[in-house]
C-alpha positions in Angstrom: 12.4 -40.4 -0.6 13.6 -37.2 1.0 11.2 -34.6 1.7 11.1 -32.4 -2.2 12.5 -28.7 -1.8 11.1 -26.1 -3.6 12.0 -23.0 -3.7 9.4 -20.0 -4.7 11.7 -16.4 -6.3 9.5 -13.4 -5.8 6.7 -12.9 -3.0 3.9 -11.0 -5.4 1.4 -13.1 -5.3 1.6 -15.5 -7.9 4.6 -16.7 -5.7 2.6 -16.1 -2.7 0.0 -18.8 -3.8 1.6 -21.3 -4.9 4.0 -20.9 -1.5 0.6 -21.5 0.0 -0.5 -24.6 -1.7 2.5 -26.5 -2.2 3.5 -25.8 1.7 0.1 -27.1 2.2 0.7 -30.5 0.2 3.8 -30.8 2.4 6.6 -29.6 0.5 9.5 -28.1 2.1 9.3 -24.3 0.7 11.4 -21.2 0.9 10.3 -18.2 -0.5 13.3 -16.1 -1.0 12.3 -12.0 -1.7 14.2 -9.1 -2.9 12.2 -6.6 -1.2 11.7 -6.4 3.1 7.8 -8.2 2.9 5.5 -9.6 0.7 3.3 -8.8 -2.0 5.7 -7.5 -5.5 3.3 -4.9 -7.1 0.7 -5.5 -4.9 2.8 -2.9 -2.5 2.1 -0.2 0.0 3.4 3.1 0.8 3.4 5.1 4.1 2.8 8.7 3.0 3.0 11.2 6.5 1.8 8.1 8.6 -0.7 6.8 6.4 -0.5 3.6 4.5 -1.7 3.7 1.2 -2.1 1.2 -1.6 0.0 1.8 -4.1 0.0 -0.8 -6.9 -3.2 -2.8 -7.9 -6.4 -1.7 -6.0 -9.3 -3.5 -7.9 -10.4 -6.9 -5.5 -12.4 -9.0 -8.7 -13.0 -12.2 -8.9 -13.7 -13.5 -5.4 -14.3 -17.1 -6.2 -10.5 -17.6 -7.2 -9.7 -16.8 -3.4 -12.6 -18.6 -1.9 -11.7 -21.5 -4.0 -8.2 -21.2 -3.3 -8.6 -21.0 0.8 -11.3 -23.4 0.7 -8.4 -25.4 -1.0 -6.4 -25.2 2.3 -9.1 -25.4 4.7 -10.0 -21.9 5.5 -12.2 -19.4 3.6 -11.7 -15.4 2.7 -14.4 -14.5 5.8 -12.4 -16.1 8.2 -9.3 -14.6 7.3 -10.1 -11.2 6.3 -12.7 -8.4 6.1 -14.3 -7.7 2.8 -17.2 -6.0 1.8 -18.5 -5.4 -2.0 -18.9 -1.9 -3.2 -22.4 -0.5 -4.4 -20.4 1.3 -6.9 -17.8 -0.2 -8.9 -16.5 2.8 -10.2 -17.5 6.7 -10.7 -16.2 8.2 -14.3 -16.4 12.0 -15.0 -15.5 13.9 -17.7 -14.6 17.7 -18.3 -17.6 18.2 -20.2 -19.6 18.1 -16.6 -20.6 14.3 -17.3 -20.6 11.8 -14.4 -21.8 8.6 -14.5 -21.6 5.5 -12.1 -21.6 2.0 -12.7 -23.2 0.1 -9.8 -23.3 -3.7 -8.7 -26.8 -3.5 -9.2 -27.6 -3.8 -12.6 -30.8 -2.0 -12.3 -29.4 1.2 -11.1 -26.4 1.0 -13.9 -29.2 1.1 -16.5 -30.8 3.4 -15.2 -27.9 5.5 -14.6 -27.1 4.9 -18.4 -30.6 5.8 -19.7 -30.3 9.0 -17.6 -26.5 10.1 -18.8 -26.5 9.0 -22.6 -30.9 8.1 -23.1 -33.0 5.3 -23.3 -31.7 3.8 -26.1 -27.9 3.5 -24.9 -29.2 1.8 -21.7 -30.5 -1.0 -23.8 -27.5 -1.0 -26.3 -25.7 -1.4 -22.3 -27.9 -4.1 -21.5 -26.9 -5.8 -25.0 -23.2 -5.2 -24.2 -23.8 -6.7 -20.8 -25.5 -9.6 -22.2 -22.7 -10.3 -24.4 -19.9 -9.4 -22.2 -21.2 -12.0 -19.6 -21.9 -14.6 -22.6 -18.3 -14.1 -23.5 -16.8 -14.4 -20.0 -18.7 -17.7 -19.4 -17.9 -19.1 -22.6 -14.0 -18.6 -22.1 -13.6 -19.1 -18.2 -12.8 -22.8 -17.8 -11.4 -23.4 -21.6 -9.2 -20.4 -21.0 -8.9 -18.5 -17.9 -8.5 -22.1 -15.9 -6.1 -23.6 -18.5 -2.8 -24.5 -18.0 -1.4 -23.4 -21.5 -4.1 -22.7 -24.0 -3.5 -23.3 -27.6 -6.0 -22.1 -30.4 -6.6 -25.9 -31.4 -7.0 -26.5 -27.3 -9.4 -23.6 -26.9 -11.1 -24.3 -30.2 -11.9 -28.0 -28.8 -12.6 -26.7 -25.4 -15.4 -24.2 -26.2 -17.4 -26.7 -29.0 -20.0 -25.5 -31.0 -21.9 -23.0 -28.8 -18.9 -21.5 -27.1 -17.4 -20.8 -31.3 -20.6 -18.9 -31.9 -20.4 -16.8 -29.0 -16.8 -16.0 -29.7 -17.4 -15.2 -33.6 -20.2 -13.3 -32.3 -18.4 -10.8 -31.1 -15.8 -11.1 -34.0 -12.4 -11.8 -32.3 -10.1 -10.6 -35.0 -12.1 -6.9 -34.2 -9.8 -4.7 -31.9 -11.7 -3.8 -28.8 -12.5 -0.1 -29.8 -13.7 -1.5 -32.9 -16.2 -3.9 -31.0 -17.6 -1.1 -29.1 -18.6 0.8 -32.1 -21.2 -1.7 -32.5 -23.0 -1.7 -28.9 -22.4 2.4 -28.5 -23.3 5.2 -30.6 -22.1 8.0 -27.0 -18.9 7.9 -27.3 -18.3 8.5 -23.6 -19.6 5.1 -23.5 -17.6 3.9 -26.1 -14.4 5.2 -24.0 -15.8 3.7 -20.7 -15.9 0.7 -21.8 -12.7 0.9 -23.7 -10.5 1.8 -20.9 -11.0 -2.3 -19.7 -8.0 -2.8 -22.4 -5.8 -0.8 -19.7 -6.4 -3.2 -17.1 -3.7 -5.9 -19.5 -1.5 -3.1 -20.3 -3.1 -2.8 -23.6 -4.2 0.4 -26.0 -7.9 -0.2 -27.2 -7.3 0.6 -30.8 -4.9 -3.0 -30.5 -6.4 -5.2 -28.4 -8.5 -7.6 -29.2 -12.8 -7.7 -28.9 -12.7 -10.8 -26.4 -11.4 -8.2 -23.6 -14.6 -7.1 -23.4 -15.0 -9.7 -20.7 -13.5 -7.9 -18.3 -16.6 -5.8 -17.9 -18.4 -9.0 -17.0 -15.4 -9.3 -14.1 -16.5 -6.1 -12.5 -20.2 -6.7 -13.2 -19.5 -9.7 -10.8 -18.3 -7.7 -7.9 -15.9 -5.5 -6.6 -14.5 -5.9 -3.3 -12.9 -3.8 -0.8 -10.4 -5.3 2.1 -10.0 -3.7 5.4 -6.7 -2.9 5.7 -6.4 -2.5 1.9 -5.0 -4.6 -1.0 -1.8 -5.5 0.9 -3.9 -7.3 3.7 -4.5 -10.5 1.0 -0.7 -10.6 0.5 0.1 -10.3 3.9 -2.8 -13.2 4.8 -1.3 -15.5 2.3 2.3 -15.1 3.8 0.5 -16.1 7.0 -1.2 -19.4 6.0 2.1 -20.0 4.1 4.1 -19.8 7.0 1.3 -21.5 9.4 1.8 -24.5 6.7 5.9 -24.9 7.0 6.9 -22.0 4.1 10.0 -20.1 5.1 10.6 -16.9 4.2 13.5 -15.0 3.2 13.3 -11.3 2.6 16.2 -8.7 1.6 17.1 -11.9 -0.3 17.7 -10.9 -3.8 18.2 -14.0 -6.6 21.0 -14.1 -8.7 20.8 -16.9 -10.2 18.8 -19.9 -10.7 21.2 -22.9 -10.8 21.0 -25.5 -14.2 23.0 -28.1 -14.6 22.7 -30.2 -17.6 18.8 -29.1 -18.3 17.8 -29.6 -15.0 17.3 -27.2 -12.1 19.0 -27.2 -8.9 18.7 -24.4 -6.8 19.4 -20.6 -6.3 22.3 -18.2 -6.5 21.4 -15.4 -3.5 22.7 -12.0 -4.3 24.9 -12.5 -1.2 26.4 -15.7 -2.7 24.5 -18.0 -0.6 23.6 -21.0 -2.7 20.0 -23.0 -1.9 20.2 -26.2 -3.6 16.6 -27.6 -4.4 14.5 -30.0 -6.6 12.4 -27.0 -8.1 12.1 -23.3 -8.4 9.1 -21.7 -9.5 10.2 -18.3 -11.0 7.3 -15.2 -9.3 8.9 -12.3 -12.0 8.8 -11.4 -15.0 9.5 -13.5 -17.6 11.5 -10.9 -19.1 14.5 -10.7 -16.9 14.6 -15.0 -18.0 14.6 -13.8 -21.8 17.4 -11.1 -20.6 19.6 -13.5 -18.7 19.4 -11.8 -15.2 18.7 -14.9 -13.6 21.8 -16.9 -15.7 22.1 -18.2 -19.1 20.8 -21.3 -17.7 17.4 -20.0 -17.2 16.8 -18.2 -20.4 15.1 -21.7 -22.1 12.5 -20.9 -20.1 10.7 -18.4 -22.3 10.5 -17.7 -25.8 13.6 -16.0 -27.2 11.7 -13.1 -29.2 10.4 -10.5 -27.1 6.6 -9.3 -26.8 5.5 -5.6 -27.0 5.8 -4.6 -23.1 2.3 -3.4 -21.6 1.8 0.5 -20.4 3.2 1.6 -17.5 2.5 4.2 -15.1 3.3 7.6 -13.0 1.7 7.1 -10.2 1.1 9.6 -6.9 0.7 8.2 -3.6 -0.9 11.0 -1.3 -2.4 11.7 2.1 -3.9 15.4 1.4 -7.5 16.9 2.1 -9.9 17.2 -1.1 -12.7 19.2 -1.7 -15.1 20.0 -4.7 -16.5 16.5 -5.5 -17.7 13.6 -4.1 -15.5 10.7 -5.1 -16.3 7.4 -4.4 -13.6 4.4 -3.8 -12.5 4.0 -8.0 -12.8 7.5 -9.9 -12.2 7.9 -13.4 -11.5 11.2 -15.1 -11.7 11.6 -18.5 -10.5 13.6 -22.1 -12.3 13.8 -25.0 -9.5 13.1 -27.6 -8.9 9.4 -25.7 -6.9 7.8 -29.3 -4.3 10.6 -28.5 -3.5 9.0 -24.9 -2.7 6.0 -26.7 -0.9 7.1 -29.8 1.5 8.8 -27.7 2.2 5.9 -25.3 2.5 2.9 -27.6 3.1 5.3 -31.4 5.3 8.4 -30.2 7.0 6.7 -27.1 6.3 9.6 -25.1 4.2 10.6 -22.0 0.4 11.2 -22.8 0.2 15.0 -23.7 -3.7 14.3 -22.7 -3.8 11.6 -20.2 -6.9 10.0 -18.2 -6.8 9.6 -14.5 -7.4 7.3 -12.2 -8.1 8.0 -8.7 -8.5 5.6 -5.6 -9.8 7.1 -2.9 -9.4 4.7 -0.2 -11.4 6.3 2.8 -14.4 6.0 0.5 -16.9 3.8 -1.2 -17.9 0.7 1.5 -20.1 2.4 4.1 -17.5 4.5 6.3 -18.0 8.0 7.1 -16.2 11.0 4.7 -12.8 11.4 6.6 -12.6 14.6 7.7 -9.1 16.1 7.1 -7.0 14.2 5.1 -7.5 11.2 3.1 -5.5 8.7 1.4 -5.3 8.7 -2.2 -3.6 6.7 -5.3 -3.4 8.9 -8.5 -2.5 7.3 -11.9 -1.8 8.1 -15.7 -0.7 5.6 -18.0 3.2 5.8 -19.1 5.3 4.0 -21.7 7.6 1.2 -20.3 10.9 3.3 -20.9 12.2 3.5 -17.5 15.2 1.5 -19.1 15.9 3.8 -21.6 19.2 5.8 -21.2 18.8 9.6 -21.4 15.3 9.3 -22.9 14.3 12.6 -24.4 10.5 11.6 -23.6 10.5 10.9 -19.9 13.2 13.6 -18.4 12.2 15.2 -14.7 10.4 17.9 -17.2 8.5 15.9 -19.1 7.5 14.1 -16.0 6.6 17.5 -14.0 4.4 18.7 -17.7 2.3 15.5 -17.1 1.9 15.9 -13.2 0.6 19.7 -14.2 -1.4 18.6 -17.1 -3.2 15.6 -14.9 -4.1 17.5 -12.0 -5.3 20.4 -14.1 -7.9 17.9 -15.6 -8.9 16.9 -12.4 -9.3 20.8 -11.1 -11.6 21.6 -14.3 -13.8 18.6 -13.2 -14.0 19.9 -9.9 -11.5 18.1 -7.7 -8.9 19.9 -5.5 -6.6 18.2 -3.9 -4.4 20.3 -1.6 -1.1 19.1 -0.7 0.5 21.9 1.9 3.8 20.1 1.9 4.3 18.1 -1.4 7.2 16.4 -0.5 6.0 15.1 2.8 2.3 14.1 1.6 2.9 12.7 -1.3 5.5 9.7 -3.4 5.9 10.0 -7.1 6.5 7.0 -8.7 7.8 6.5 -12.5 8.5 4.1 -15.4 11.8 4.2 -14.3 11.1 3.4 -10.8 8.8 0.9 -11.7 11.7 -0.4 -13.7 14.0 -0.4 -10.1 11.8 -2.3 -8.8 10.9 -5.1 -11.3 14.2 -5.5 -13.4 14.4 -6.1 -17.3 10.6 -4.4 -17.6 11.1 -0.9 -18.6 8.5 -0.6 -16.1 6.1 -2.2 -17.8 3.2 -3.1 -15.2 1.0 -5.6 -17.0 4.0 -8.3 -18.6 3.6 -8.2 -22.1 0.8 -6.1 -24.3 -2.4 -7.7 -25.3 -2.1 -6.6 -28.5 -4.2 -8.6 -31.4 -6.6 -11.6 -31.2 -3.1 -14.2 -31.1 -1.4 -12.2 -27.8 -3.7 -14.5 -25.5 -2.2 -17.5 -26.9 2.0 -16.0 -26.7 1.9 -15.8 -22.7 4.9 -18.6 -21.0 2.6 -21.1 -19.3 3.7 -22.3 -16.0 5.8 -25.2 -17.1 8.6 -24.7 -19.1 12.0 -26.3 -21.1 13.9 -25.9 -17.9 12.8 -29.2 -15.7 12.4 -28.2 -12.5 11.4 -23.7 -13.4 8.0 -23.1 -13.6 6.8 -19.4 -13.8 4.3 -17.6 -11.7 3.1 -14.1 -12.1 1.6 -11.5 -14.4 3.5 -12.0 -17.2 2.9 -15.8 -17.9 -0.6 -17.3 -18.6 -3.3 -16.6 -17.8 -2.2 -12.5 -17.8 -1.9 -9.8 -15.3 -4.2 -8.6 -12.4 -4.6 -9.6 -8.8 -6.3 -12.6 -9.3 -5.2 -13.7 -12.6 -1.5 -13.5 -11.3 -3.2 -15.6 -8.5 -4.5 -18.6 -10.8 -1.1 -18.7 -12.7 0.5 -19.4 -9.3 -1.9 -22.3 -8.4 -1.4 -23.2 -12.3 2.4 -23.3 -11.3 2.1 -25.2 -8.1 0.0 -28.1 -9.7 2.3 -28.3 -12.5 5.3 -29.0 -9.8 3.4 -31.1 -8.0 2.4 -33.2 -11.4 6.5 -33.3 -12.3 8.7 -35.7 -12.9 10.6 -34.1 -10.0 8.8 -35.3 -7.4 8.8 -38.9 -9.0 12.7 -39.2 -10.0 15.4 -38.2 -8.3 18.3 -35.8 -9.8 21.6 -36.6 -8.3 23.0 -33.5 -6.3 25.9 -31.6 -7.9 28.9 -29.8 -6.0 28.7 -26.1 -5.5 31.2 -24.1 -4.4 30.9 -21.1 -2.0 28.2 -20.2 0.4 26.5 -22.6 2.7 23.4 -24.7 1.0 20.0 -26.9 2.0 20.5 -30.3 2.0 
């Protein structure tokens, strides 16, 4: 039989890995990319000569890359520089608070017991306790599942793994949940703020994301040469395996013919025939037919609640005022408002929370004198496709900017940009929306929003024979390496596919030149 052709739309890095693996079992694979490199969100930005990360910058989960790499005969220490952070990340509020979570556990109770008392360091120990219970109990039935059911999960986690989920009551939103461990509400909001890392308000997502707090307990990881390295190091062992890649290659269609895939429109009209695509986007631009009518069985008709997105400022300025470490957090007191407007109102937060990354900081290198690289970020509604929208004009947009980096000037940071437009990118829903048609902007897929959301995800196979989806908005959800495990999940369902067993006669198609 002919060597099988795959082709892989969309270099983020769901894409990316299964590129990898399926290059490594000796398919022939083309990556074909919209953008001029690698890496979808996971994207960096030279601001005045400095590259800066500018999508996700949280490294979790280690073993999915060591497992992967070991996978292709190679291991994360041989192909990059990484070094876990002391502290995983350093929250302030305007009340004067500050408090830092550590990867020792000793020195995060501690800090607890000295920020909120005694007795909130052992409802944190408690939260911990359950938070790790949890993630153990649902990694392999869920997080390593191909397409979890509730009857699939139900089996999966047996007696003892039932307790520990009804433990924690799974029909309870997250907020709720907290209200048990946590009687500070600073705590309360800490820990709530893990529902932003899916998109997701706290007041609607469910208990079990309280996991995610186990996830960071576990480590967190910087990357020399930030985030982007890991997408530009998978590119690498794809292409060292046989992957081609194409970038400034936009798709415009994937090609069906009577249910069965065969290929890819390019924007240009080039047509590359093949035996299977796996689709790296989001699954709404299937739903919304922007890859063809043919390929809109591949996802359910109805369309989720998108997930927050974002403003984001990408800067290379001096600070002064506090010390920041690699992953700031400043907050409000009225956090419910934040949400309300976003997912309630439609509108911009009147009262956001801000993230800051300070990328010269955190693992062991010197304070940069001068200037230093920095990702700001509030949460935004996914409305970048909204025509004329009343909630996210330049003004509304410029009221946020002043009302985010007036919070972090009353908590004592100053960041001074001389020249604005030269040390710093702004970057909005609509942007965001630019950049990853039919989303809105919407960073995280679809919200998590109730206890049945985990089980509404596409998984990677689909009606389509031949498509199968990759990235954060399929199973198992958004986030560097969860986008990572649905692109393995994608590659082995391919490889486990009729398609490499039985042979679909090749149609005509007219125009442009094609594979054979």
């Amino acid at each position: 039989m002919a060597e099988h052709q795959a082709i892989v739309v969309g270099a983020g890095i769901g894409g990316l890995v299964s590129a990898l693996r399926l290059a490594h079992q000796g398919l022939d694979v083309t990556v074909v990319e919209a953008a001029d490199g690698p890496g979808g969100k996971l994207r960096q930005l030279v601001v005045d000569g400095a590259p800066i990360d500018s999508g996700p910058t949280v490294f979790t989960l280690r073993w999915v890359f060591d497992e992967l790499l070991a996978s292709v005969g190679t291991s994360l220490e041989a192909e990059l520089r990484i070094r876990q952070l002391p502290v995983l990340a350093r929250h302030w509020w305007e009340d004067g608070g500050t408090l830092d979570l550590s990867a020792d556990p000793a020195r995060s109770v501690d800090a607890v017991a000295n920020f909120a008392g005694s007795a909130e360091a052992r409802r944190f120990q408690g939260f911990c306790a359950q938070a790790q219970a949890l993630y153990r109990t649902l990694e392999r039935p869920y997080m390593r599942a191909a397409a979890p059911s509730m009857t699939g999960l139900s089996m999966g986690l047996g007696l003892r793994g039932m307790g520990v989920l009804a433990s924690i009551g799974p029909l309870n939103s997250l907020w709720r949940s907290l209200g048990r461990h946590f009687t500070d509400p600073r705590l309360r909001q800490l820990f709530a703020r893990y529902a932003t890392y899916t998109g997701s308000s706290p007041w609607q997502a469910p208990a079990t994301l309280m996991l995610i707090a186990q996830v960071e307990l576990d480590g967190v990881w910087s990357i020399d040469g930030g985030m982007h390295a890991l997408a530009r190091c998978l590119e690498r062992l794809a292409r060292e395996r046989g992957a081609t890649f194409r970038y400034r290659s936009a798709c415009a269609r994937i090609d069906v013919h009577a249910g069965c895939v065969r290929g890819v429109t390019l924007a240009s009209g080039e047509t590359l025939q093949a035996g299977s695509v796996i689709f790296n986007g989001d699954a709404a631009a299937l739903r919304q037919g922007l890859l063809g009518d043919g390929a809109r069985r591949a996802v359910p008709r109805r369309a989720p609640p998108r997930s927050l997105s974002a403003i984001t400022w990408s800067i290379h300025a001096p600070t002064r005022g506090l010390a920041l470490d690699r992953h700031n957090v400043f907050f409000r007191a009225d956090y419910a408002s934040e949400f309300t407007d976003i997912f309630q109102r439609g509108r911009l937060p009147q009262s956001p929370t801000v993230y800051v990354c300070a990328q010269d900081r955190g693992a062991g290198e010197p304070v940069r004198v001068g200037s230093e690289r920095l990702l700001c970020l509030v949460n935004a509604p996914a409305a970048g496709d909204t025509p004329h929208s009343q909630e996210l004009t330049p003004e509304a947009i410029e009221q946020c900017e002043t009302t985010s980096f007036s919070l972090l000037r009353r908590c004592g940071l100053d960041i001074t940009a001389s020249n604005p437009q030269r040390q710093a990118i702004r970057t909005t829903p609509a942007d965001f929306h630019r950049l990853f048609p039919a989303t809105g902007g919407a960073l995280y897929g679809q919200a998590t929003h109730g206890w049945t959301a985990a089980f509404s995800r596409p998984g990677a196979s689909t009606p389509v024979a031949g498509l199968f989806l990759a990235g954060g908005s399929v199973h198992p959800g958004p986030g560097v390496p969860m986008a990572a495990l649905s692109g393995l999940r994608a590659a082995e369902a391919l490889m486990a596919s009729p398609a490499l067993t039985r042979w679909c006669p090749p149609v005509a198609t007219s125009g442009g030149t094609s594979t054979p």
